[in-house]
DRENTORMAR-11917 format. One record per atom (N, C-alpha, C): residue in one letter; residue number from 1; atom name; x, y, z. Coordinates in nm, 2 decimals. Example, Ala and Ser with C-alpha at 12.3 -4.5 7.8 and 13.67 -1.06 7.14 Angstrom:
BEGIN
 residuo num atomo     c1     c2     c3
       A   1     N   1.32  -0.57   0.78
       A   1    CA   1.23  -0.45   0.78
       A   1     C   1.32  -0.33   0.78
       S   2     N   1.28  -0.22   0.71
       S   2    CA   1.37  -0.11   0.71
       S   2     C   1.29   0.00   0.79
This chain:
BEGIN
 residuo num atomo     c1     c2     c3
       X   1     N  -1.04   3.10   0.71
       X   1    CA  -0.97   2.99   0.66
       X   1     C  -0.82   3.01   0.67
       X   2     N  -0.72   2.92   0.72
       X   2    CA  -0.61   2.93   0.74
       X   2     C  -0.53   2.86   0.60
       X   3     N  -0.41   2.95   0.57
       X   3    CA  -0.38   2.88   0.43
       X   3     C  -0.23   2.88   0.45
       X   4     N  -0.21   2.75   0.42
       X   4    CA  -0.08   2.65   0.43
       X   4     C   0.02   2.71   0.36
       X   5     N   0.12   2.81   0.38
       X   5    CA   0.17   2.84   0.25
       X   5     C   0.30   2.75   0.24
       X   6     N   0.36   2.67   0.30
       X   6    CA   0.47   2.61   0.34
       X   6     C   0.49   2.47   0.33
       X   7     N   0.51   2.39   0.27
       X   7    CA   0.51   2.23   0.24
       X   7     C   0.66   2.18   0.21
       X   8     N   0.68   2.08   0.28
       X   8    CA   0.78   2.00   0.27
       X   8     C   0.77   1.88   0.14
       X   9     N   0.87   1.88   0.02
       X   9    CA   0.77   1.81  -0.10
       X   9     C   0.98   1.74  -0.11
       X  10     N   0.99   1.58  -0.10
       X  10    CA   1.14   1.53  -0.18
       X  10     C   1.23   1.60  -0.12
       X  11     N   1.25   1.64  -0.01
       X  11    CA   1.39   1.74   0.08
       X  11     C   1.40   1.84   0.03
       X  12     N   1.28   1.92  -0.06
       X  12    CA   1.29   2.04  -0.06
       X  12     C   1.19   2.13   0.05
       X  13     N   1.22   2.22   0.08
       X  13    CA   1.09   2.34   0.12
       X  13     C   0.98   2.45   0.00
       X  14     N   0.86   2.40   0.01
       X  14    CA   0.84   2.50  -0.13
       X  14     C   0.74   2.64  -0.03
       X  15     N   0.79   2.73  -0.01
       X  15    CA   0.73   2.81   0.03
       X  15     C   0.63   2.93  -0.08
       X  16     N   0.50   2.94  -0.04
       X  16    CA   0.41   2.97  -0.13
       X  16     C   0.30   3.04  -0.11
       X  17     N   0.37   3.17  -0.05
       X  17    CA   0.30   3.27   0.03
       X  17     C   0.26   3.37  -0.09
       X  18     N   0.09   3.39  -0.10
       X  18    CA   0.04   3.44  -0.16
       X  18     C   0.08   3.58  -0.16
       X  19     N   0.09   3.68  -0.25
       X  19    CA   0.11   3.82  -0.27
       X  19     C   0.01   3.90  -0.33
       X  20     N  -0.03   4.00  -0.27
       X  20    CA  -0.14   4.10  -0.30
       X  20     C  -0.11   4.20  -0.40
       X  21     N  -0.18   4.23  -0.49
       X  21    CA  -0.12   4.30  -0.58
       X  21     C  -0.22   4.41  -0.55
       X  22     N  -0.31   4.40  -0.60
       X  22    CA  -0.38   4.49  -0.51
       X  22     C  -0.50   4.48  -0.44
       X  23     N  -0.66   4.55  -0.46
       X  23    CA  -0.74   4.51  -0.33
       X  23     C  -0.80   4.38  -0.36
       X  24     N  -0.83   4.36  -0.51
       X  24    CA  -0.91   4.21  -0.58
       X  24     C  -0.81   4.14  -0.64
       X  25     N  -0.69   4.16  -0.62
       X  25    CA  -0.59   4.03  -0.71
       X  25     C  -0.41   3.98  -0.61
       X  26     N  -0.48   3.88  -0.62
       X  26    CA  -0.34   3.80  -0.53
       X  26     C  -0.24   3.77  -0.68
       X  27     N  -0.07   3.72  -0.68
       X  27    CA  -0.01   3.67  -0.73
       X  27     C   0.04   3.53  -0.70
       X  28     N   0.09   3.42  -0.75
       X  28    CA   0.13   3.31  -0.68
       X  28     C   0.30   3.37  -0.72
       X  29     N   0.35   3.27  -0.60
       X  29    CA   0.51   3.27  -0.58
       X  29     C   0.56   3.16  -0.52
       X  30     N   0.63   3.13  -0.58
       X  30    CA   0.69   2.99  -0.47
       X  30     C   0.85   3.01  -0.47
       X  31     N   0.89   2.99  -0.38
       X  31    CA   1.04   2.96  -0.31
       X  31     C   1.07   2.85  -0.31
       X  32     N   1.15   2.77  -0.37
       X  32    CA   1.22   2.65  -0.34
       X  32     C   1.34   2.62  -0.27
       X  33     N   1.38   2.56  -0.13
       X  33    CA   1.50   2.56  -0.16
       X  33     C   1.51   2.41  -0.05
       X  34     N   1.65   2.36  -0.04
       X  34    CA   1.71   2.27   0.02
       X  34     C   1.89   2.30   0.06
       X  35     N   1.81   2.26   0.20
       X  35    CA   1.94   2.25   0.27
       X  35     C   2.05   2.16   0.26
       X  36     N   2.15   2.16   0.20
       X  36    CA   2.23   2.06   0.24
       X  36     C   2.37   2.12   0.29
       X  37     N   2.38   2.02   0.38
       X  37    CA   2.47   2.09   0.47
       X  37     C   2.47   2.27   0.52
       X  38     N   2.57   2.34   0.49
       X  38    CA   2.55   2.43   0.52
       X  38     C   2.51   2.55   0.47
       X  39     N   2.56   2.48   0.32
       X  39    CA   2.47   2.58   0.22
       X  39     C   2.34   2.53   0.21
       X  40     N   2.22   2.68   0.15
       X  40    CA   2.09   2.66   0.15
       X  40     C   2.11   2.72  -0.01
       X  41     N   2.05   2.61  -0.11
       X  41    CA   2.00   2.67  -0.27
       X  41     C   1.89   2.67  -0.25
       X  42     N   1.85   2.81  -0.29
       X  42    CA   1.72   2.89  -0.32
       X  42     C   1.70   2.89  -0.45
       X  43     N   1.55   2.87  -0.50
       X  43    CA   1.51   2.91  -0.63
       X  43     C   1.37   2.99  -0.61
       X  44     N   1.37   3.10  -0.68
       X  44    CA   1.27   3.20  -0.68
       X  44     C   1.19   3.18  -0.81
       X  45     N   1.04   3.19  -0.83
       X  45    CA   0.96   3.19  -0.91
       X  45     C   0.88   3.28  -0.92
       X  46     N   0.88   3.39  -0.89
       X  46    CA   0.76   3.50  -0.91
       X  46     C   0.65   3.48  -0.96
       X  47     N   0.56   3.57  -0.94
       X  47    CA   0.46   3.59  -1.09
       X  47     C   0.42   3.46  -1.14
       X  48     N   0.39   3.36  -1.06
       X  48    CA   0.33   3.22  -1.16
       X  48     C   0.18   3.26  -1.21
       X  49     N   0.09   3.30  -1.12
       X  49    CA  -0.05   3.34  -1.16
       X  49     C  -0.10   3.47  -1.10
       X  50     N  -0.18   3.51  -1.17
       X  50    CA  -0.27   3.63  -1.09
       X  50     C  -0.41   3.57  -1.12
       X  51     N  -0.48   3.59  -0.98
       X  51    CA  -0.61   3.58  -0.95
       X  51     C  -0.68   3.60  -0.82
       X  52     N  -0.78   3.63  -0.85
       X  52    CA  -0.85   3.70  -0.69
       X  52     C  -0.87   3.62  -0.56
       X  53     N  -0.80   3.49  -0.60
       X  53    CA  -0.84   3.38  -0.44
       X  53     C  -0.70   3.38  -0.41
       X  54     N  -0.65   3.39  -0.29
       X  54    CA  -0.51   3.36  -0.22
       X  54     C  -0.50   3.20  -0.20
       X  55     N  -0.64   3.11  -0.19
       X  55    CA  -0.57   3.01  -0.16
       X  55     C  -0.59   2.93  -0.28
       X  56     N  -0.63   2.97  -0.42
       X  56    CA  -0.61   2.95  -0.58
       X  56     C  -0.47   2.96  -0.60
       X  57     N  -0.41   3.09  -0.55
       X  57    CA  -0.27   3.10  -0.56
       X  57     C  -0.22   2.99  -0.52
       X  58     N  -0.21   2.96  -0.38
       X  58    CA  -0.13   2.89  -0.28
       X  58     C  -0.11   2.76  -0.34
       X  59     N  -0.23   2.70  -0.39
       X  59    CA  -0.24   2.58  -0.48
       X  59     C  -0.17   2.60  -0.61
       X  60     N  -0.17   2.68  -0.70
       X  60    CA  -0.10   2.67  -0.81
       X  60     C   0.04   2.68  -0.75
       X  61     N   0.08   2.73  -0.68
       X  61    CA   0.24   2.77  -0.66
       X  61     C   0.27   2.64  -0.62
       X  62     N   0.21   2.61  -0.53
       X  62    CA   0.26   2.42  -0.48
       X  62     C   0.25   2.32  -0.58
       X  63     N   0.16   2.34  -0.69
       X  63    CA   0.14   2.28  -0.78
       X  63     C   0.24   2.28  -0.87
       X  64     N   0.30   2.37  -0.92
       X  64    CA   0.43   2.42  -0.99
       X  64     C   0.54   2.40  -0.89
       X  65     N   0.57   2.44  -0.77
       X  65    CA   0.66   2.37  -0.70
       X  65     C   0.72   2.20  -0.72
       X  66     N   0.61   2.12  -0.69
       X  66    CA   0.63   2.01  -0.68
       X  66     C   0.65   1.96  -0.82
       X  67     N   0.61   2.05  -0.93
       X  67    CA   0.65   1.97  -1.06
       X  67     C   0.78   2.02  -1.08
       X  68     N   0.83   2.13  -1.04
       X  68    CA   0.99   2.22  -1.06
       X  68     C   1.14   2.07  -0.98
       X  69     N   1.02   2.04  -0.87
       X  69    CA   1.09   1.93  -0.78
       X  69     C   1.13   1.78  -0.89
       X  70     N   1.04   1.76  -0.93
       X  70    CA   1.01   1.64  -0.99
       X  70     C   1.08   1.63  -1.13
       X  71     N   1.13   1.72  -1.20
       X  71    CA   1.16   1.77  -1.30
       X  71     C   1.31   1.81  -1.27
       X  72     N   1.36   1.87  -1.14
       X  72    CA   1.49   1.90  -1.12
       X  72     C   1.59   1.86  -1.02
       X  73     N   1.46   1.77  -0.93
       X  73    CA   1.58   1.69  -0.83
       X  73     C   1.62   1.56  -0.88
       X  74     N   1.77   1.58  -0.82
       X  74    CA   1.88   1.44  -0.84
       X  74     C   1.80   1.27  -0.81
């Protein structure tokens, strides 16, 4: 199974590449950021969840992305 970790969500990017902690447990993480003009604002989330599915992660991190969006864009 191929897992999406990258979504375009309101002119942000939420990147949401699962992280291995070790051999049975993934972390979720999301990156947010938007370009405007030439600066790029990033926002970093670490550590949203731990659990043994990467694509459980990938969905909570997007899940949390998109409410971080909804909650903090203009």
């Amino acid at each position: 199974m191929t897992i999406t970790s990258a979504i375009r969500y309101k002119g942000y990017v939420l990147d949401c590449e699962p992280l291995k902690k070790d051999e049975t447990c993934f972390i979720a993480q999301v990156i947010i950021s938007r370009e405007s003009g030439a600066v790029l604002s990033e926002f970093a989330f670490p550590d949203l969840c731990f659990t043994k599915s990467a694509p459980v992660v990938v969905t909570i991190a997007k899940a949390w992305g998109r409410h971080w969006v909804d909650e903090n864009s203009e």
